[in-house]
C-alpha positions in Angstrom: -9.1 22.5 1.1 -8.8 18.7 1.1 -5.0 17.9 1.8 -3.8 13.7 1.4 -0.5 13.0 3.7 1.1 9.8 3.6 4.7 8.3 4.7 6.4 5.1 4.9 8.2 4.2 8.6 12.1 2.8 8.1 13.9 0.8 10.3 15.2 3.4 12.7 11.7 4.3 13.5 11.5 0.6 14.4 9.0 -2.7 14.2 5.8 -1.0 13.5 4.0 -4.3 14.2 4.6 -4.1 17.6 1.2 -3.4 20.0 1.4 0.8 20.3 4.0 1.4 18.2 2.2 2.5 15.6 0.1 4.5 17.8 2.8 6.5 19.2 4.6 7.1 15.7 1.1 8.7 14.7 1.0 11.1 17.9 4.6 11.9 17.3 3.3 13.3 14.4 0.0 14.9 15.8 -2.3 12.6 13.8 -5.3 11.0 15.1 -4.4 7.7 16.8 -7.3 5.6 15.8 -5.7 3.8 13.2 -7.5 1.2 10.6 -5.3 -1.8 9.7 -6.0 -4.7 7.8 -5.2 -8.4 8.8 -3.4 -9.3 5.4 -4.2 -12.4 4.2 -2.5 -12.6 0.7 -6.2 -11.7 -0.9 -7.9 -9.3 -2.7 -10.9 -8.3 0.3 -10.9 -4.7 1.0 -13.4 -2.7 3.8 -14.8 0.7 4.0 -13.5 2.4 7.1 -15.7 4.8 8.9 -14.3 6.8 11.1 -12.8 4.8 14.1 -13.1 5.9 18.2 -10.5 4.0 18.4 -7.6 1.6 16.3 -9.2 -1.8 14.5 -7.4 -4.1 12.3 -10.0 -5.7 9.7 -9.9 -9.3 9.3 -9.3 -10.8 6.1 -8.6 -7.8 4.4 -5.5 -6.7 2.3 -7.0 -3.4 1.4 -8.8 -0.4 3.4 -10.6 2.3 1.9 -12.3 5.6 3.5 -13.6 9.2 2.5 -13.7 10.0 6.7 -11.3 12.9 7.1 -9.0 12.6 9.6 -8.6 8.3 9.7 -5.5 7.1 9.4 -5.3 3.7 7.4 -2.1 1.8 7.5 -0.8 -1.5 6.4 2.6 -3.4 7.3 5.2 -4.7 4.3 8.7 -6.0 4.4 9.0 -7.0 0.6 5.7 -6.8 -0.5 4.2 -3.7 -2.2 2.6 -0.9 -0.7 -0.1 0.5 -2.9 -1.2 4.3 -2.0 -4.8 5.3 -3.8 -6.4 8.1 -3.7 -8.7 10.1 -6.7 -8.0 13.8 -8.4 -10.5 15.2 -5.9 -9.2 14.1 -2.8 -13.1 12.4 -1.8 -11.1 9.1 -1.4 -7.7 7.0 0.3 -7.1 3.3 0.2 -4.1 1.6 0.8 -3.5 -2.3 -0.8 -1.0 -5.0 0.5 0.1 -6.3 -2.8 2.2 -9.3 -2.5 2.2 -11.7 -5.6 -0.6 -13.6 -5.1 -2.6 -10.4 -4.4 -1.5 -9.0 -7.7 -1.8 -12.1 -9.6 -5.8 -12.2 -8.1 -6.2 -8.6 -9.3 -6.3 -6.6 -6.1 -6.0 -3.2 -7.8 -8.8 -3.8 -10.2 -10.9 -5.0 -6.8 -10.3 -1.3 -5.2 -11.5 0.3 -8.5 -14.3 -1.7 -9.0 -15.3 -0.9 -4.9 -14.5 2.9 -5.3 -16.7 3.5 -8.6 -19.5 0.9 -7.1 -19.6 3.3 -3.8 -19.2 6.5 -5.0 -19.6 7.0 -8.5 -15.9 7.2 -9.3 -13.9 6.4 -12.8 -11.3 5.0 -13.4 -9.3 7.4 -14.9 -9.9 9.9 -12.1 -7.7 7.7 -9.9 -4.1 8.0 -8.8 -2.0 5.4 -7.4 2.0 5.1 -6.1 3.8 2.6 -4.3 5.8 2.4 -1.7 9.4 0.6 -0.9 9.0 -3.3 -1.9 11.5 -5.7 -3.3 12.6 -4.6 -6.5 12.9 -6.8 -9.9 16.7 -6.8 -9.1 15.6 -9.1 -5.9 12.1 -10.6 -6.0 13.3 -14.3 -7.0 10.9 -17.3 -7.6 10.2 -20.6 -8.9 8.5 -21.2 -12.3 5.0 -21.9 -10.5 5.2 -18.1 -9.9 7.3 -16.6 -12.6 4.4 -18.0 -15.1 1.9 -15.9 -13.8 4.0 -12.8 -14.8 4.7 -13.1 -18.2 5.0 -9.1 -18.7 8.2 -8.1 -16.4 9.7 -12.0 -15.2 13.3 -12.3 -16.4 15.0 -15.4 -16.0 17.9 -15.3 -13.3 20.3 -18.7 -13.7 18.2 -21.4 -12.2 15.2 -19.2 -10.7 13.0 -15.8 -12.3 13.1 -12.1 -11.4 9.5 -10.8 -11.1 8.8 -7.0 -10.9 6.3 -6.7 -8.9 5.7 -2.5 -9.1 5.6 -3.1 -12.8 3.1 -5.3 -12.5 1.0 -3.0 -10.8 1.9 -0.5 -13.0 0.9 -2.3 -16.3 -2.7 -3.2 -14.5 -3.4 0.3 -13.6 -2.5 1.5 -16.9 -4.8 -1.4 -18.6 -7.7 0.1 -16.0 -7.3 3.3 -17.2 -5.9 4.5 -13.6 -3.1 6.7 -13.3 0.2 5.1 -11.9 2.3 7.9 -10.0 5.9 7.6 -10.2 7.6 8.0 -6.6 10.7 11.1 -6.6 14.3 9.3 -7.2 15.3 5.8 -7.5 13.0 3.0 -6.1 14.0 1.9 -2.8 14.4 -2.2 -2.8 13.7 -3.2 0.3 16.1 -6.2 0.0 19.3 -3.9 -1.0 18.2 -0.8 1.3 18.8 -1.6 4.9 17.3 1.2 6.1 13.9 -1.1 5.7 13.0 -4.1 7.2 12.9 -7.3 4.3 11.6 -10.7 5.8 13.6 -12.2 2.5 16.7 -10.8 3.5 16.5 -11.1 7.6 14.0 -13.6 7.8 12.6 -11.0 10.3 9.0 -10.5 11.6 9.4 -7.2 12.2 7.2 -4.5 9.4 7.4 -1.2 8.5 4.1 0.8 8.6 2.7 2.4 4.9 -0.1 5.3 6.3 -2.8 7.2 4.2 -5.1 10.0 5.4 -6.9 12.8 4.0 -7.6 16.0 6.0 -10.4 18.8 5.5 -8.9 22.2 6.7 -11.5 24.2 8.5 -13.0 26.6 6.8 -11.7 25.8 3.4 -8.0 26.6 4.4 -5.2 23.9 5.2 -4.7 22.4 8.5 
């Protein structure tokens, strides 16, 4: 049995960014500690992980795909979104850093382009969910960025209101990919202060977004 776990750190569990800290959360937890990240660069890149001997950020990526069992691939956000992948038969995980420009370039439809080029899969067999961002309560911008949304921007006094989750939700449903719903109200990272928001604080520190499938021995569950 093919098992996918994934989790999103908070604040208390502290800057994730920070060399070994995201490490030690994954041997609190008794995952492997080789950990993939990806540089973020406000792009569409992704790369194939293999499995790692030890951690490795990938440069100039913004999204990180594997079908290794047992690799851990995490990105860092503090508004931006946190895109979870994975397909109906567990052969696949990816996680995207989806700010605006990285959803305005078309970094979802990048992913399912990579995943059907490599191995074989549709569209429609993919699943996606997000993780906490800034919601379309909070994500303010200028007009140079609101025009690129024209779908979910709502004008806000002098300044726009972009939903950015929405955004990604309207693009998987035009690629035919299946957009998952998280349980309960969408966390804003800019109103919840159990996350870190670099719009609110002005803060470097990140929370950690981590993806990893897992093949029990045997065929039974780890």
């Amino acid at each position: 049995m093919i098992r996918i776990q994934s989790f999103t750190t908070r604040r208390r569990q502290g800057n994730a960014r920070e060399p070994g800290a995201l490490e030690r959360l994954l041997r609190t937890r008794k995952w492997p500690t080789a950990v993939a990240t990806a540089e973020q660069v406000h792009g569409t890149r992704l790369a194939i992980v293999p499995a790692l001997r030890h951690s490795r950020k990938f440069a100039g990526v913004d999204g990180l795909l594997t079908d290794q069992s047992d690799q851990p691939l995490a990105i860092f956000t503090a508004d931006c979104v946190p895109v979870f992948l994975t397909d109906e038969g567990h052969r696949v995980v990816g996680l995207l850093h989806a700010g605006w420009r990285g959803i305005r370039a078309g970094i979802l439809a990048q992913a399912v382009r990579k995943i059907r080029r490599r191995w074989g899969i549709l569209p429609r067999k993919l699943r996606i969910w997000t993780g906490p961002s800034s919601g379309p309560c909070c994500f303010g911008v200028q007009w140079d960025v609101a025009r690129h949304f024209p779908r979910s921007r709502k004008r806000a006094r002098d300044s726009w209101r972009v939903d950015l989750a929405g955004e990604l939700r309207f693009q998987a449903r035009r690629l035919g990919v299946r957009f998952f719903d998280t349980p309960g109200p969408a966390s804003c990272t800019m109103h919840d202060r159990r996350f870190y928001s670099y719009r609110r604080d002005q803060t470097a520190k990140r929370m950690a977004s981590v993806i990893m499938r897992t093949v029990g021995a045997d065929g039974c569950p780890p």
